[in-house]
N, C-alpha and C positions, 0 to 999 in steps of 0.2 A: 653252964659256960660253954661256948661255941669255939672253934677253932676259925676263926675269920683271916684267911689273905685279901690284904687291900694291892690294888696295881692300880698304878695314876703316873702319867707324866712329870705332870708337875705337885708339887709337894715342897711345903715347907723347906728353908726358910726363903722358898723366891716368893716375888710378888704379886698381885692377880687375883681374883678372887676365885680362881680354880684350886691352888695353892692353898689358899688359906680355911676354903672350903674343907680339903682332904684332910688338911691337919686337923682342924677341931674333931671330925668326922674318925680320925684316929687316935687321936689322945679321949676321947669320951670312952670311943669302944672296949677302948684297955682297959677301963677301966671293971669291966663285967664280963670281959671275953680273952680270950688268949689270942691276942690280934700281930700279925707278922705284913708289913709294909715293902710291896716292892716298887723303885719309883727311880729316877734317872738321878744323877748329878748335878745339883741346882744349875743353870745355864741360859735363863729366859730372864730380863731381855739378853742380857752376855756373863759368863762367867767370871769376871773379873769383878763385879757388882761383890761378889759373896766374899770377898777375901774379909769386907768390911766386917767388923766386928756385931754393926748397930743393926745387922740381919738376923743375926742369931741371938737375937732377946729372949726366946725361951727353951724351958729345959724339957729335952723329949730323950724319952727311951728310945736312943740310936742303938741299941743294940736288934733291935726288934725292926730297924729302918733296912732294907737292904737297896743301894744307891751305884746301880748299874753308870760304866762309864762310856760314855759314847764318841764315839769318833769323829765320824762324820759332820760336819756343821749344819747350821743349818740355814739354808741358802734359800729366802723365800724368793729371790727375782728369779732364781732356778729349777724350774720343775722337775728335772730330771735328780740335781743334788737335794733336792728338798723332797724327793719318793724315797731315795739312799737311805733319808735321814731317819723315816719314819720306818724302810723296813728293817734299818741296823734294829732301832727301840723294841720294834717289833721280837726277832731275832733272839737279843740280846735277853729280853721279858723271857721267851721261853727256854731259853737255856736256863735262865735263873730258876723257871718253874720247875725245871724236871729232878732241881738239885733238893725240891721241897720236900720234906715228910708227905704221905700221901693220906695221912691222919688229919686232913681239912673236911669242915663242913659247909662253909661259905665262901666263896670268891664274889667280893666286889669293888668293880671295876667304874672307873671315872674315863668319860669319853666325850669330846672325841679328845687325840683323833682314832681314825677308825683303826691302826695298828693295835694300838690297846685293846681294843675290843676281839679282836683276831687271837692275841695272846688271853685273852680271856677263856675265847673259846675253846683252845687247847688246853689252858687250865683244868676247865669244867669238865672234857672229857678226860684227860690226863690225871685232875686227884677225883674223879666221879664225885662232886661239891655241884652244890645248888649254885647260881649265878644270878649275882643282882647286878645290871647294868646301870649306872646312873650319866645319864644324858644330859650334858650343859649347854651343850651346839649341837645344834644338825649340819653334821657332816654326811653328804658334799652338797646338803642347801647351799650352806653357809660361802661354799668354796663358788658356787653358783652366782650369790649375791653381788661377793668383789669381783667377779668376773678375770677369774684366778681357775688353772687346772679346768679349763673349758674342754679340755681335749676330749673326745667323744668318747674312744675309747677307757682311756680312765675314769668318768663317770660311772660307764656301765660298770666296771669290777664296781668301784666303789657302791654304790646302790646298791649291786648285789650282795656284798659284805654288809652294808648295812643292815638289810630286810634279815640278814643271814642270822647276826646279832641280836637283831629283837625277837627273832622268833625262838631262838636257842636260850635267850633268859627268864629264869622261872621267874623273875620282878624286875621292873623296870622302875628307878623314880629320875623324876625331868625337876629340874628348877625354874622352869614357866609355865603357867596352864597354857602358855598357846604352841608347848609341845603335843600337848594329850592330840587332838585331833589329827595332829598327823600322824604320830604313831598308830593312831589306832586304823587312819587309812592305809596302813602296810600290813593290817590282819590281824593287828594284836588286841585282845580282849579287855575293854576299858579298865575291867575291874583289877587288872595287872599291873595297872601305870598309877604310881601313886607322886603327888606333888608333892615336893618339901622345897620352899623357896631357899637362896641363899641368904642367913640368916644373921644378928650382932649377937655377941656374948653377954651376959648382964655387965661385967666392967664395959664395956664399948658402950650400952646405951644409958650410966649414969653418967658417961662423956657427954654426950649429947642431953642430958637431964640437967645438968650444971650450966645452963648457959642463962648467962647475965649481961646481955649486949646493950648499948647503948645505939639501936638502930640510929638515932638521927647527929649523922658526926659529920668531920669535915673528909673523911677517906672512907669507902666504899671499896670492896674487895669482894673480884669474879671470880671465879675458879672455877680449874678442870682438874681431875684426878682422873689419871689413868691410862690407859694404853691408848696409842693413835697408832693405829694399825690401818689394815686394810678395810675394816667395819668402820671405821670413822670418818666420818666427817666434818674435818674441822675451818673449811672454807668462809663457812657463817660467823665462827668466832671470829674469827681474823677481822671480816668485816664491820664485826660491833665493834670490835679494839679499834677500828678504823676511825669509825664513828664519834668515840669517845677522845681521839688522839689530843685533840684541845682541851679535853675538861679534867681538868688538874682534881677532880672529886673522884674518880674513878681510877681503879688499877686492876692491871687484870694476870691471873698468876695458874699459872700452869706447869702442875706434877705429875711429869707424863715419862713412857718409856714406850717401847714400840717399834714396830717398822718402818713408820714411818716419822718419826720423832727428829730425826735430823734434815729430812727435807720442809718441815716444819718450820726450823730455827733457822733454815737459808729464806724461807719465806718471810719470816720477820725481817730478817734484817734486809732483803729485798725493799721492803714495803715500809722501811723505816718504821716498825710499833715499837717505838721504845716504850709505851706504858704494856707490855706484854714483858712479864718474871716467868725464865722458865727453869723449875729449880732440879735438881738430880734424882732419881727415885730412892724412896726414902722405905725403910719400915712400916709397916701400917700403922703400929701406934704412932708415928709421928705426922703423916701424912691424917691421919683421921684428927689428931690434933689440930691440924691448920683449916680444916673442913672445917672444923667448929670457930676460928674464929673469922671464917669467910664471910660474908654477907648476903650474897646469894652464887648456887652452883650450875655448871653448865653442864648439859648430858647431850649427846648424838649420837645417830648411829646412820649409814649410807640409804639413801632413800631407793630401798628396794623392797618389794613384797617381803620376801624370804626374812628381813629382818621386823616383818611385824610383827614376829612370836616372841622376839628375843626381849630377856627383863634383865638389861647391864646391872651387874653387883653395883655399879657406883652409885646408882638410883639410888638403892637401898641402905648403902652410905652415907648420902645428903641427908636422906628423910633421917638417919638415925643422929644425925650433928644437928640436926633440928636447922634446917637454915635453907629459905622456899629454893628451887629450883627452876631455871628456863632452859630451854634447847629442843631440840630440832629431833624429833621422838614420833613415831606413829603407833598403830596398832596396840600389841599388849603393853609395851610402856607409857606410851600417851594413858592408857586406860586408869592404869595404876596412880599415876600421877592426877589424875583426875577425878578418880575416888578418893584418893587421901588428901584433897585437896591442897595440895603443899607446894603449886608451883604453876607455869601455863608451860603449854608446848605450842609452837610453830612452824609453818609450812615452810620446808627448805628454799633459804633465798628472799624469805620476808625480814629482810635486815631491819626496814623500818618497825614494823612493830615489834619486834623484840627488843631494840635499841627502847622504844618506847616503854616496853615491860618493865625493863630496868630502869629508867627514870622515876616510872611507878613506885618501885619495892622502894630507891632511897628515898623516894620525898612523902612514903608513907610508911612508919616505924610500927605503928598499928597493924597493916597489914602483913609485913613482914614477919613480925612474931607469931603472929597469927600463924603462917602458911607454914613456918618452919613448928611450931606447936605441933600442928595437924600432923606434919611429917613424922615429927616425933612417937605421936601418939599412934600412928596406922604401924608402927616399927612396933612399938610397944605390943598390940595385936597380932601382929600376924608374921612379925620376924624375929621372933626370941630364940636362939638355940635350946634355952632350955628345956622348950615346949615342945619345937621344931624338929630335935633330935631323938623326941621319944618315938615320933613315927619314923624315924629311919631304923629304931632298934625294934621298931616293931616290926618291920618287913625284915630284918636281918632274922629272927626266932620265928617269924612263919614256917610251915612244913618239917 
């Protein structure tokens, strides 16, 4: 049994698959390890979300939780409030750390952003513990992509913290292979970066194993899950809702939270889409609920190089509710989607042929099962925590 401190931003009960990630990733480990959690005050997308009860559906060892309280807001239009925000976290992580036992054997840390990773570092020297980095974004790629925190100078620290982190961790794992290549272009040695995708738990994919649809009906249902941030874009949905505004067979419904979530809903109603539901964020079991009885799901992300490594949890979502998938996806997401056969992707701004994609799926119930099958079945493979989690306990008892 290993003495493991976990440090993550985000952490159970918010929503996101960074969240939901950590938690599995911390209730497994308890399970064989003496595991102590440091992690913020739930507050993403806003703190008032959590007062709701239907967040906190499960029962975790809050004693073993420690849930730093932050001050600062966090102000993404404001570069200067939104550095505040991450060196309070920053800060705040290491004061927490110096109050630890110094009887640790592993510190690992979820990133970005790259604060976290800073307080890691100090960990690692602070209780002399081995450091497993795990990398969900490339940060300041990613800050790159939305063309957000351009500033030159911030950059350069940034990068520099970056290369600083990977080279200071004894194991790195990414949750996309089209992290590995870049890591390994800042000098880090391949055989150090291990993959473990973000993954469903066996109850989540007998959700998606129970399905008994009757593809050919008179209502069809779109859907998006999940954040519309600054990596989003959702300009093309808007447009198929457009598309659709006359045909009484289609509805299109959207469980979103985000940055940009309420310039969104001035969009709709700009554009008069009254066939666009956009519902509250919800729990994951209920929201992965309404996936399953969607018809087909909608996935994107900002058409920039930088995001052609990235594999959104929500992919992995759809394919696990069994139910085909279109959207506006390149590089390692297109890939995926294309191996597991469970859906097309489209070039940003090809309204027509995806408007046509989806005439496809409802006027063929065959095909539809089908792609959402496949989906199911590539989930089955290659994203089970049960399977998924032994290689993260295996890099955690390395060394």
């Amino acid at each position: 049994m290993k003495k493991v401190l976990l440090i993550s931003q985000n952490f159970y009960p918010e929503i996101g698959s960074a969240a939901n990630r950590m938690k599995y990733v911390f209730q497994t480990l308890a399970k064989t390890h003496q595991v102590t959690l440091l992690t913020t005050e739930p507050g993403y997308p806003n703190q008032n979300l959590y007062r709701e009860n239907q967040f906190w559906e499960d029962q975790l060892e809050e004693k073993d939780v420690i849930r730093i309280k932050v001050r600062t807001k966090n102000y993404t239009r404001n570069i200067m409030k939104r550095f505040l925000f991450y060196l309070e976290i920053m800060l705040r992580f290491i004061h927490a750390i110096l109050k630890q036992n110094k009887m640790v054997d592993v510190i690992y840390i979820s990133m970005p952003p790259i604060s976290v990773g800073v307080a890691g570092l100090f960990a690692k020297i602070f209780l002399k513990a081995r450091l497993i980095v795990e990398v969900r974004d490339l940060w300041p790629e990613a800050l790159v992509g939305v063309n957000r925190w351009n500033k030159p100078w911030l950059l350069r620290l940034a990068y520099m913290l970056e290369k600083r982190i990977y080279h200071c961790a004894d194991e790195i794992i990414v949750n996309s292979e089209g992290f590995v290549d870049y890591i390994v272009g800042k000098g880090i040695a391949k055989e150090n970066i291990h993959f473990i995708p973000n993954s469903l738990t066996e109850t989540e994919i007998k959700i998606g194993a129970m399905l008994n649809k009757e593809r050919l009906k008179e209502k069809y249902t779109v859907i998006y899950a999940g954040n519309i941030g600054l990596a989003q874009e959702m300009e093309d949905f808007f447009d198929m809702a457009e598309r659709f505004q006359e045909d009484t067979r289609v509805q299109f419904k959207i469980f979103g939270y985000g940055f940009r979530l309420e310039e969104a809903k001035k969009q709709l109603v700009d554009r008069n889409l009254t066939n666009i539901m956009v519902l509250c964020p919800q729990a994951r079991s209920i929201v992965l609920e309404e996936i399953k009885k969607a018809d087909i799901a909608y996935v994107t992300l900002v058409d920039h190089p930088v995001f052609e490594t990235v594999l959104p949890g929500k992919i992995i979502d759809y394919m696990g509710m069994g139910i085909p998938i279109i959207g506006n996806v390149s590089g390692y997401s297109r890939t995926i989607i294309r191996n597991a056969r469970c859906g097309y992707t489209y070039q940003h701004g090809d309204t027509d042929a995806m408007c046509a994609g989806v005439e496809q799926l409802m006027g063929n119930s065959d095909l539809c099962s089908q792609l959402g099958r496949n989906g199911h079945a590539y989930v089955c493979k290659n994203h089970r925590w049960t399977i998924n989690f032994q290689r993260i306990e295996g890099v955690v008892n390395r060394g």
